[in-house]
Residue frames as qw, qx, qy, qz and C-alpha x, y, z in Angstrom:
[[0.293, -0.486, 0.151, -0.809, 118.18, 73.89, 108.91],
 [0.517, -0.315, -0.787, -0.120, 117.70, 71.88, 111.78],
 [0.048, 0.052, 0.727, -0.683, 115.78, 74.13, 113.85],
 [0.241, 0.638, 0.532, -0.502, 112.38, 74.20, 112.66],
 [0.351, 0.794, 0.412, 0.276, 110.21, 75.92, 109.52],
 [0.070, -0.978, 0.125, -0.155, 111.78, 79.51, 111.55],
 [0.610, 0.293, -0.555, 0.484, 115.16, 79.85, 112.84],
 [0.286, -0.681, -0.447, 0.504, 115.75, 81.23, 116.17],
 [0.118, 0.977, 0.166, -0.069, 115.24, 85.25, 116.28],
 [0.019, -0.918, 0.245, 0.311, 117.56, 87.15, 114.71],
 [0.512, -0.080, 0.731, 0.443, 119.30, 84.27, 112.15],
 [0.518, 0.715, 0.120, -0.454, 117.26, 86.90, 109.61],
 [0.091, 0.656, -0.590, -0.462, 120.85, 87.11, 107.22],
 [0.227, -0.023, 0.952, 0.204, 120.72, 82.81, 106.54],
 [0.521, 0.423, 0.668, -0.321, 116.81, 83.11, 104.88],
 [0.251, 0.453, 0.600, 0.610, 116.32, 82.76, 101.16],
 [0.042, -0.900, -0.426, -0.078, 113.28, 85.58, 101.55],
 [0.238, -0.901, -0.086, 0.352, 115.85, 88.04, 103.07],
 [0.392, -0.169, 0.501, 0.753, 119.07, 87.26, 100.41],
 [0.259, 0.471, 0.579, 0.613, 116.31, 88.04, 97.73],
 [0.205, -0.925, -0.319, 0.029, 114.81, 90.67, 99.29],
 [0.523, -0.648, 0.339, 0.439, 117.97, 92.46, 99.98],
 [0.349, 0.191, 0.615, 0.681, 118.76, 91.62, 95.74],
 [0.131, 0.844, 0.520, -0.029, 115.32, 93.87, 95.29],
 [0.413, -0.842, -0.145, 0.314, 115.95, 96.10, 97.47],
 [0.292, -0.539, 0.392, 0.686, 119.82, 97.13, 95.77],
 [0.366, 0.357, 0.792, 0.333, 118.21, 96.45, 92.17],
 [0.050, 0.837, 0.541, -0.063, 115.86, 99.03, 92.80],
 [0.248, -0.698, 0.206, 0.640, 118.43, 101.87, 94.21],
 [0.390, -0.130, 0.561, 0.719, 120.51, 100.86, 91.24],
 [0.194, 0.599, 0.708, 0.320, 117.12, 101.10, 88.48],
 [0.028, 0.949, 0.304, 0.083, 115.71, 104.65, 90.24],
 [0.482, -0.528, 0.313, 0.625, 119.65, 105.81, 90.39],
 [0.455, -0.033, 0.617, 0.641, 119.98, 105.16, 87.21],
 [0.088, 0.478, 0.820, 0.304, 116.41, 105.91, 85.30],
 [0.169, -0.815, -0.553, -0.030, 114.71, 108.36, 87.74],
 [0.061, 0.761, -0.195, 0.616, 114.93, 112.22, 88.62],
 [0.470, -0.141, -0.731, 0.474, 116.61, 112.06, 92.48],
 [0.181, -0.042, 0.196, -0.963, 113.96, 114.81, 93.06],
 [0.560, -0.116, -0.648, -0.503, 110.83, 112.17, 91.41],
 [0.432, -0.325, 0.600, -0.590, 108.33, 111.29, 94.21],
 [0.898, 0.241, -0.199, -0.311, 108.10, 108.03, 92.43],
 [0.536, 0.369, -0.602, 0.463, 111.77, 107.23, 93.17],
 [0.382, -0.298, 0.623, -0.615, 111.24, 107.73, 97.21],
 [0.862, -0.048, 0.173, -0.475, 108.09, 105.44, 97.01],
 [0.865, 0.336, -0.360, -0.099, 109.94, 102.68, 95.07],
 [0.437, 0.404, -0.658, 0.460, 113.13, 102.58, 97.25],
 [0.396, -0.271, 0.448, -0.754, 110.81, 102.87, 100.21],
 [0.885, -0.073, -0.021, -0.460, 108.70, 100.20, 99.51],
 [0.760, 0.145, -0.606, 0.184, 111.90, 97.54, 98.69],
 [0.183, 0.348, -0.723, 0.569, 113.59, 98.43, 102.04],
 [0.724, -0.225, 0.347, -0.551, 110.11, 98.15, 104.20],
 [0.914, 0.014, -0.317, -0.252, 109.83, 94.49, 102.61],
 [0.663, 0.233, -0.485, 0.520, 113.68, 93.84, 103.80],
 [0.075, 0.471, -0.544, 0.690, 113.22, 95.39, 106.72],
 [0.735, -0.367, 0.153, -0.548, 110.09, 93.80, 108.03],
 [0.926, -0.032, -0.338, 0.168, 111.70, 90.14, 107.88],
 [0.306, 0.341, -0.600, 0.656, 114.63, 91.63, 109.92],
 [0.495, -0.341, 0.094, -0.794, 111.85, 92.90, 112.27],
 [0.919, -0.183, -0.225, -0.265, 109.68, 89.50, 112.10],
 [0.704, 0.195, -0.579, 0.361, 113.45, 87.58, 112.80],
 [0.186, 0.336, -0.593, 0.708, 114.01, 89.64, 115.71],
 [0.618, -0.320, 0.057, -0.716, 110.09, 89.63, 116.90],
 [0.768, -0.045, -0.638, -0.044, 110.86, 85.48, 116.95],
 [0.160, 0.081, -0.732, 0.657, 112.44, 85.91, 120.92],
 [0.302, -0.005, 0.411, -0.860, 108.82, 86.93, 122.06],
 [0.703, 0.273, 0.493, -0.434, 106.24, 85.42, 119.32],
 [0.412, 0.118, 0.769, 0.475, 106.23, 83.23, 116.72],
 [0.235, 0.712, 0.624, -0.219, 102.82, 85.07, 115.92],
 [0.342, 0.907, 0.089, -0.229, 104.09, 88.25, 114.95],
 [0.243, -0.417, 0.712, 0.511, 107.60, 87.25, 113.67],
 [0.408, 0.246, 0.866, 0.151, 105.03, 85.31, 111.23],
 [0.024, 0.877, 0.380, -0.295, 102.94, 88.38, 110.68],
 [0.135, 0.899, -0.191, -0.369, 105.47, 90.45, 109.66],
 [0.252, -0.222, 0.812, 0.478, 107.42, 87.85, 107.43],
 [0.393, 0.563, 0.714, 0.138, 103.75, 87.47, 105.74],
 [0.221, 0.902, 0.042, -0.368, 103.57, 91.55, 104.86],
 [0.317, -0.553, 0.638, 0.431, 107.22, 91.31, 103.59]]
């Protein structure tokens, strides 16, 4: 990596944090597919919560063109 601790904005796909995140994320589906009632308001909350984590690094990556501040910010909630 030789730009820096961040890439530039929107190199979200190349970060360890987002391949595993993104492993959660389909882990989960697969677990409350498999396990849970597709009516269970336990199943929403779970599949909701992996994608927010995977989506907020997409988010932070893209927030990198404007601030480092909140691209940081929202890779720290993730």
């Amino acid at each position: 990596m030789s730009g820096g601790f961040i890439p530039p904005h929107g190199g979200y796909a190349s970060l360890l944090s987002y391949q595993k995140a993104e492993i959660v994320y389909r882990a989960t589906v697969y677990f409350c597919d498999r396990f849970l009632d597709k009516f269970d308001r336990t199943r929403d909350q779970m599949i909701q919560s992996a994608r927010s984590g995977k989506q907020n690094i997409v988010e932070g990556s893209m927030a990198s063109a404007t601030s480092k501040e909140t691209e940081i910010k929202l890779t720290n909630v993730a």
